[in-house]
N, C-alpha and C positions, 0 to 999 in steps of 0.2 A: 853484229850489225856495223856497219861501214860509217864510219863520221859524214862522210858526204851525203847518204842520204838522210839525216837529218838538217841540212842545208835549206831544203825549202821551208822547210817547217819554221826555221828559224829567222829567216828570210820575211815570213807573213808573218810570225809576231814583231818581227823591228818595224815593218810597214804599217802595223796596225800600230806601234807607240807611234810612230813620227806622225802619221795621219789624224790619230782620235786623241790618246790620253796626253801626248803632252801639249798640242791646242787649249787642251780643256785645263790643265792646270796652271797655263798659264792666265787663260781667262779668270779663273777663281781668283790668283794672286792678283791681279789689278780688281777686281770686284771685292776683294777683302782692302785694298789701297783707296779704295771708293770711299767704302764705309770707315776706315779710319779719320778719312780728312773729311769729311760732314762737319759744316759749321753752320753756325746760325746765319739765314738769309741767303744759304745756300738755294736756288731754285734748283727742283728735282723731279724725276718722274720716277711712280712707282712699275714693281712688273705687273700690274694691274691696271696701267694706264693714267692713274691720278697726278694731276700737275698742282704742284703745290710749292711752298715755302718752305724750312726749317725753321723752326723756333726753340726747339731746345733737343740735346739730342743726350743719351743716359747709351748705359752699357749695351743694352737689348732692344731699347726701342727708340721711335725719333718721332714728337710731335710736329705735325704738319699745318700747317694757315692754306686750305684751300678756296676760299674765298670769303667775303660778306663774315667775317666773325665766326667763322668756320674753322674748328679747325677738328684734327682726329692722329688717334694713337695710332702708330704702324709697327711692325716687326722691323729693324732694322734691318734685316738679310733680302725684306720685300724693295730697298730703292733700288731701280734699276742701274738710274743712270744721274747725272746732271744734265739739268735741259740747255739743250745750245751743244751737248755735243753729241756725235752721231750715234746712232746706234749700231751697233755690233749685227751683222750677219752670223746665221748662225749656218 
């Protein structure tokens, strides 16, 4: 078999990293950068849509003040984002 016809083949896996996996990995590295720097009074939104507060934040999860005395345990992997910055196109 000739080296050059493995060339396309090769050609549509480097295409497929530069287009799909490495977008995506960097998106995780800033969304693991997210969750590092959570502090208390942080305003957030979850990927659920919830707009809320920080009040205290533990290894795995982040208690939230969603309003009136409100408040609720979340997964930490569920904050999307901080509110006030844009959101990501996907």
């Amino acid at each position: 078999m000739n080296p050059v016809d493995l060339l396309p083949i090769l050609l549509i896996f480097g295409v497929m990293y530069f287009l799909i996996v490495r977008p995506q990995i960097k998106e995780r590295q800033e969304h693991d950068k997210l969750l590092e720097s959570l502090t208390r009074d942080d305003a957030v939104v979850t990927s659920a849509g919830i707009h809320g507060k920080v009040v205290s934040v533990s290894d795995a999860t982040v208690v939230l003040d969603i309003g009136d005395k409100t408040r609720i345990t979340i997964d930490k992997n569920s904050v999307a984002r901080r509110q006030g910055e844009p959101a990501k196109a996907t």
